[in-house]
C-alpha positions as CSV (number, residue, x, y, z in Angstrom):
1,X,95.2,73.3,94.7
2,X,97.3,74.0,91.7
3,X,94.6,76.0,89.8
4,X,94.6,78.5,93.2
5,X,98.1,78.7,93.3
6,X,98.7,79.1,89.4
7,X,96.1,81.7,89.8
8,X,97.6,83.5,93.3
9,X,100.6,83.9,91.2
10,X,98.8,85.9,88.0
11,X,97.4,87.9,91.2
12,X,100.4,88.6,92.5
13,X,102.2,89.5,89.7
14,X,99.7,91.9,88.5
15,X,99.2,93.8,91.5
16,X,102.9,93.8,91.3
17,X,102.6,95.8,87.7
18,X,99.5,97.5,88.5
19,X,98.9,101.2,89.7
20,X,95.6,101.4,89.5
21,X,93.9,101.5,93.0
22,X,90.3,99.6,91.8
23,X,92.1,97.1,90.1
24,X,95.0,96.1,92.9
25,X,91.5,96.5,95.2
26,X,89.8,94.0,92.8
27,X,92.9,91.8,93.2
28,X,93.6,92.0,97.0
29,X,89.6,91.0,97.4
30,X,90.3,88.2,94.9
31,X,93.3,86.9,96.8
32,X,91.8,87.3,99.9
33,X,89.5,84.8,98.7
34,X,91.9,82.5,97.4
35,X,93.8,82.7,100.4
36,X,90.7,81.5,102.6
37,X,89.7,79.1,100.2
38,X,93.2,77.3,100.6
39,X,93.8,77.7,103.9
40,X,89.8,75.6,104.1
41,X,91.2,73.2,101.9
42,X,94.5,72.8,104.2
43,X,92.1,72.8,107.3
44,X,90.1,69.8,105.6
45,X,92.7,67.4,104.4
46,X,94.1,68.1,107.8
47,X,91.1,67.0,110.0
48,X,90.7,63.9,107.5
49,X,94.6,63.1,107.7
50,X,94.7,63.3,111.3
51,X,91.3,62.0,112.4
52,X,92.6,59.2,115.0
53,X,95.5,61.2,116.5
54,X,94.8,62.2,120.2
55,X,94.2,65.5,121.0
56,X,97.7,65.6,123.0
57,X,99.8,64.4,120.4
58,X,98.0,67.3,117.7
59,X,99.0,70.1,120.8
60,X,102.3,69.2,120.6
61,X,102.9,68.9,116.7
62,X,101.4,72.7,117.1
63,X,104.2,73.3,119.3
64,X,106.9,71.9,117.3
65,X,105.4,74.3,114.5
66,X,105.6,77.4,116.8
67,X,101.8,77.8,116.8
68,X,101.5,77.4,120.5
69,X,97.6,76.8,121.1
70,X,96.1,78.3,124.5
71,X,95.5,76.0,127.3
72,X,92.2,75.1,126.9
73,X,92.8,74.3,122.9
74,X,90.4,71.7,121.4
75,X,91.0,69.2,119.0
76,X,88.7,71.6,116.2
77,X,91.6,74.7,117.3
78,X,94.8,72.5,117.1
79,X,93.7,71.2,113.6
80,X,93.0,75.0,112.5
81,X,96.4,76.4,114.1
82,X,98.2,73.4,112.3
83,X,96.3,74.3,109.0
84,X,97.6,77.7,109.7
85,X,101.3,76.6,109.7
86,X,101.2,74.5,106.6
87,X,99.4,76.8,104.6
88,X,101.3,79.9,105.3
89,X,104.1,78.7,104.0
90,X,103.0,77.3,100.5
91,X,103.6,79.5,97.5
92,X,100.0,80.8,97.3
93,X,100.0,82.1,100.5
94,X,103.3,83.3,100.7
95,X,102.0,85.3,97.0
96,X,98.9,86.4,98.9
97,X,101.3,88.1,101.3
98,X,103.2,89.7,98.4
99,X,99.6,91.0,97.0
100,X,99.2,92.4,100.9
101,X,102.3,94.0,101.0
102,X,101.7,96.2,97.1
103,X,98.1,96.7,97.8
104,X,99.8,98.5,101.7
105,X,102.3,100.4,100.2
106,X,99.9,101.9,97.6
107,X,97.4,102.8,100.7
108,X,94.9,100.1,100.0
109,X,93.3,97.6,102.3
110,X,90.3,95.3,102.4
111,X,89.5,97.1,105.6
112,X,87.6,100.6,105.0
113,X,88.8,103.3,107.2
């Protein structure tokens, strides 16, 4: 995972320097990629790690992460909301936010209006 967040960094600082609208675009769709890419990746070594823990004991480590699942959570959501919490907070995610954050302010999105 070092190559995506090496490269979620050069993203983010470009959009950071960038005021060109196609190119931040260009970067935010990039990034967007990245960002799923990793967070699949996290999601993965997850399921692998945690294989022969009971469904309980992944509900409450969800919990303790403040990802609260919904009642009826299976084992496939707890894994994906405990992905979620791990990977938001590494530094390609948390660059992918700061890409977010540039490409907003300058009016730009992913999703067309």
């Amino acid at each position: 995972m070092t190559d995506l967040t090496d490269r979620m960094m050069q993203i983010s600082a470009h959009a950071s320097s960038t005021t060109d609208p196609d190119q931040l675009l260009q970067l935010l769709r990039e990034g967007n990629k990245l960002y799923h890419q990793g967070l699949d990746e996290t999601r993965q070594a997850i399921a692998e790690r945690e294989s022969a823990t009971e469904l309980d004991e992944l509900l409450d480590r969800c919990r303790q992460a403040e990802f609260p699942p919904l009642p009826d959570a299976e084992r496939k959501e707890a894994i994906s909301l405990l992905a979620f919490a791990q990977w938001s907070e590494t530094p390609a995610a948390l660059a992918y936010e700061e890409v977010v954050g540039v490409a907003a302010f300058q009016g730009i999105s992913l999703i067309p209006e």
